[in-house]
VMD Tcl script that draws the C-alpha trace (Angstrom):
set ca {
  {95.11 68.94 111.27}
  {92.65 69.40 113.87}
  {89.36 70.46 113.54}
  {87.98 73.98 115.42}
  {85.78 72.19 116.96}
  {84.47 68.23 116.83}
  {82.14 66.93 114.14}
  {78.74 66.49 114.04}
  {77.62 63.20 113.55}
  {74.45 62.81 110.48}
  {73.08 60.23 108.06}
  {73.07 60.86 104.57}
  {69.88 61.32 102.66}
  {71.48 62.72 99.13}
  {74.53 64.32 97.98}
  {72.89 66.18 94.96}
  {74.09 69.02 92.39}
  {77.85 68.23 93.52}
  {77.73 71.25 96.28}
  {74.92 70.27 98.41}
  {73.70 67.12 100.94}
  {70.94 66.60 102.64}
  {71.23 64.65 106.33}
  {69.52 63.70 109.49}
  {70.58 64.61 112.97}
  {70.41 62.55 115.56}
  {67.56 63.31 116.92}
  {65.85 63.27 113.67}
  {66.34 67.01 112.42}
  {66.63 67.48 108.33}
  {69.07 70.24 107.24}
  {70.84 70.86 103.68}
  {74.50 71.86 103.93}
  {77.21 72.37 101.50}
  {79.62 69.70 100.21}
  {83.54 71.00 99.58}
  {84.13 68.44 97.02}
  {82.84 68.64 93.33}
  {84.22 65.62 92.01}
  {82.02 62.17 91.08}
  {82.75 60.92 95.26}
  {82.45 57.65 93.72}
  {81.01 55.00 96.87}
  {80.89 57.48 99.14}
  {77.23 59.14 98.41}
  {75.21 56.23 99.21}
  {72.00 57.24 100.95}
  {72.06 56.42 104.85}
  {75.53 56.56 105.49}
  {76.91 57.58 108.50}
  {78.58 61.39 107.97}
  {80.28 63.98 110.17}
  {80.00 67.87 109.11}
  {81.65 70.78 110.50}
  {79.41 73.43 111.99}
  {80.36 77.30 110.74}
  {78.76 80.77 112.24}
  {79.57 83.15 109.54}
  {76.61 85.57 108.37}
  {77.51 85.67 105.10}
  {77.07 81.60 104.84}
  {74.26 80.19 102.89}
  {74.67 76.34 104.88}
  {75.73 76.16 108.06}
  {76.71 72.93 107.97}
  {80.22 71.84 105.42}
  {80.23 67.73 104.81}
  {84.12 66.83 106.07}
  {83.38 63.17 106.46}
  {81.76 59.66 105.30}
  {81.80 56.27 106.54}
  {82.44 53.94 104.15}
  {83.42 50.08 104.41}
  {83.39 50.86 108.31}
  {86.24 53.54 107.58}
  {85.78 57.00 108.12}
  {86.72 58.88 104.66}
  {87.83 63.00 104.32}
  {85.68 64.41 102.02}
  {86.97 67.93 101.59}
  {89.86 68.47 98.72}
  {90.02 71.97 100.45}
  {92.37 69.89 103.10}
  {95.01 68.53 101.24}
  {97.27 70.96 100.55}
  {97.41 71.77 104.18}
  {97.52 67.83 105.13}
  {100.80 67.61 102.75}
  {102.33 70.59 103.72}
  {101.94 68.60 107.48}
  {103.39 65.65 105.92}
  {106.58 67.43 104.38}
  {107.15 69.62 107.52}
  {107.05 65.93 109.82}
  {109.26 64.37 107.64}
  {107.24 62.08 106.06}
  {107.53 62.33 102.47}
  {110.96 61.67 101.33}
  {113.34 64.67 102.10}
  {111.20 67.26 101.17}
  {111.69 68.65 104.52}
  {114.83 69.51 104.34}
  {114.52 72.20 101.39}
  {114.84 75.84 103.06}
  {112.00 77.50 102.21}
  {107.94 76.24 101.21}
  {105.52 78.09 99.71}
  {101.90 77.61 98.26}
  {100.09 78.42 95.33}
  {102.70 79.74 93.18}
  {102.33 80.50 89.14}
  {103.89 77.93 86.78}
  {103.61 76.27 83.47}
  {100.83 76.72 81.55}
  {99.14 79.41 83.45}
  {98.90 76.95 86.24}
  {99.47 77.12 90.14}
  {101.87 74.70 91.95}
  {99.94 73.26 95.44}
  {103.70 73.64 97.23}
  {106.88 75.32 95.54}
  {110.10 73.87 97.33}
  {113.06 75.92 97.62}
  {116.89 75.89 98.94}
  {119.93 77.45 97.65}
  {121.80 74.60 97.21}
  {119.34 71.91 95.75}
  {117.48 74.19 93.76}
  {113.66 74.40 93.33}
  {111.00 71.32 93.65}
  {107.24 71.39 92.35}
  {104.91 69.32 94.46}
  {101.31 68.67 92.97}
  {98.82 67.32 95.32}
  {95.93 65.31 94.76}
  {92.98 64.13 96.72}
  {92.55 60.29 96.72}
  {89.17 58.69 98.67}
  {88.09 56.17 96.37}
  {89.12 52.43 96.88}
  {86.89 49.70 95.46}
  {89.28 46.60 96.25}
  {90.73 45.76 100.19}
  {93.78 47.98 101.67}
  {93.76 49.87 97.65}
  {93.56 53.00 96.90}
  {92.45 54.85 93.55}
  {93.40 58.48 91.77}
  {91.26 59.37 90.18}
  {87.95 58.35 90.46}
  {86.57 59.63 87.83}
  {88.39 61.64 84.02}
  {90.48 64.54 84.77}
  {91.88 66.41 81.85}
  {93.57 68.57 84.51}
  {95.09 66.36 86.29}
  {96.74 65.23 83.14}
  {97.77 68.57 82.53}
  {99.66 68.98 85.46}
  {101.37 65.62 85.08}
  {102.83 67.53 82.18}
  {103.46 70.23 83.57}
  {105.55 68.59 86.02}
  {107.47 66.26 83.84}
  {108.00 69.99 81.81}
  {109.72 70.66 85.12}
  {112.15 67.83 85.53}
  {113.39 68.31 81.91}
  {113.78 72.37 82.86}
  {115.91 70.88 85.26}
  {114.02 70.97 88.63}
  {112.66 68.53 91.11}
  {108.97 67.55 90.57}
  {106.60 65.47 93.44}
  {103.30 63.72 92.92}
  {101.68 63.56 96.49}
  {98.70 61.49 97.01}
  {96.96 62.56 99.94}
  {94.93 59.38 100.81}
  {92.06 60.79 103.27}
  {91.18 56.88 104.72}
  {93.62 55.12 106.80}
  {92.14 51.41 105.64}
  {94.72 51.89 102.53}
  {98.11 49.91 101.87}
  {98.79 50.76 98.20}
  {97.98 53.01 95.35}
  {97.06 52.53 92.09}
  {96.37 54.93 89.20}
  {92.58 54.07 88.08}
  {93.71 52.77 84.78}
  {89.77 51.88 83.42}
  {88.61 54.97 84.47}
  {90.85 57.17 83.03}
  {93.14 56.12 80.48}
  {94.12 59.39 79.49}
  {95.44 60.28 83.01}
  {97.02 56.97 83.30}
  {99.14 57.46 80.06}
  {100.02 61.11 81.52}
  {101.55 59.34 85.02}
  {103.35 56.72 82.84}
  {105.22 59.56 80.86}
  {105.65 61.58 83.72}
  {107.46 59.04 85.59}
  {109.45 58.42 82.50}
  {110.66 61.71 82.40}
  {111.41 61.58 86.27}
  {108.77 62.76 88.00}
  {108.47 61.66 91.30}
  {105.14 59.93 92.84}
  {104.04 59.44 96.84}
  {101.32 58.31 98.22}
  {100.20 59.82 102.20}
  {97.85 58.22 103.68}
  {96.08 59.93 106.63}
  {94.43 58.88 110.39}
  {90.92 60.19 110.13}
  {88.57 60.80 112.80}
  {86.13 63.09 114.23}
  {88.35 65.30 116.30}
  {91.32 65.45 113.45}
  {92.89 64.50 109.57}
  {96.51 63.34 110.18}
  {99.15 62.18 108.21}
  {100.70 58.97 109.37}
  {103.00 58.05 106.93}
  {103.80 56.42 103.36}
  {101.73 54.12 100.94}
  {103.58 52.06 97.78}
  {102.78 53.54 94.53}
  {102.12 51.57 91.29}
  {103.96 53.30 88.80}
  {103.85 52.40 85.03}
  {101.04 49.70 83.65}
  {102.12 46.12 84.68}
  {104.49 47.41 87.00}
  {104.77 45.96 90.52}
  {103.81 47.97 93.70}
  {106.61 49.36 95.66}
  {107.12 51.74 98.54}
  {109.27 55.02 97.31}
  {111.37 56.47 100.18}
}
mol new
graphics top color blue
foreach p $ca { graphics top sphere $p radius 0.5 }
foreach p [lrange $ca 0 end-1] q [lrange $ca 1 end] { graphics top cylinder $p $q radius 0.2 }
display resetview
């Protein structure tokens, strides 16, 4: 994915009230702009880091400037969980994620379950349908791993569920892990912050749900996928690469 136009580089005064940040320009302007991700952004809202932010025109914005980017253990980190459907869609379409490209047709957003949406609804007459949930991933607090999530999600739970609900309906269903920092080897399900959603994956994967990790090329000009991560799967289990 590349971006309209390149990024403007910032420092970091505060991320505060989870949709706004305040920065400094280079040449020493203030501003306030709006930050596309709601979640905790654990290590990545420390005051004087080095940020990039997309610049928008529209009238009917409030903040001109959206927060895309943060440097973080001199690695440049995607922000924005509006990306990563788009950024795994990439992924399937380039081949990169098992052979989810080869299923006929894609489509987005699509009702399921329980009075949920599926990110990317994979179909093809003669395999049938597969449900592929994607989920943000930024946080890493140990070298080359990766961490989902970073802080509790009760829905993320629920749509580990929802997909093993799938599997035993007798469909396909995909975990993707759409790891916006290239500095990343393996991923791990944050098992101390959130038990709950760590129980979820282990019965998911039980009932034969399927897990991937993407980790992505980020810079100022573009987010790309580059290719696969090993998963951890259930607790004590050893990392492997699924294919």
């Amino acid at each position: 994915m590349i971006f309209d136009r390149p990024l403007v580089p910032a420092t970091l005064v505060q991320r505060y009230k989870r949709f706004l940040f305040d920065a400094t320009l280079t040449d020493g302007r203030a501003l306030t702009g709006s930050c596309p991700n709601t979640g905790s952004m654990r290590g990545l809202t420390t005051p004087g880091s080095r940020i990039w932010m997309s610049e928008h025109d529209s009238p009917t914005r409030k903040y001109r400037q959206m927060l895309e980017i943060v440097e973080a253990d001199n690695t440049l980190v995607g922000i924005n969980t509006g990306l990563p459907n788009r950024l795994a869609e990439e992924a399937i379409r380039l081949g990169l994620v098992s052979d989810l490209h080869s299923y006929e047709t894609l489509s987005r957003e699509q009702k399921y379950g329980r009075n949920s949406r599926i990110d990317i609804l994979l179909s093809d007459p003669a395999r049938g349908l597969a449900y592929v949930e994607v989920k943000n991933v930024h946080f890493s607090r140990a070298r080359a791993v990766a961490e989902f999530p970073d802080s509790p999600t009760a829905r993320g739970a629920k749509h580990l569920e929802e997909l093993g609900d799938m599997v035993e309906a007798g469909h396909r269903a995909i975990m993707v892990y759409l790891v916006q920092r290239s500095d990343c080897d393996q991923l791990k399900i944050c098992r101390d912050y959130d038990p709950i959603y760590a129980a979820a994956f282990d019965r998911a994967m039980a009932r034969g749900v399927e897990a991937y990790a993407v980790k992505c090329l980020v810079s100022p000009t573009e987010i790309a996928p580059i290719g696969l991560i090993s998963v951890a799967e259930a607790a004590g289990s050893p990392l492997r690469t699924l294919a």
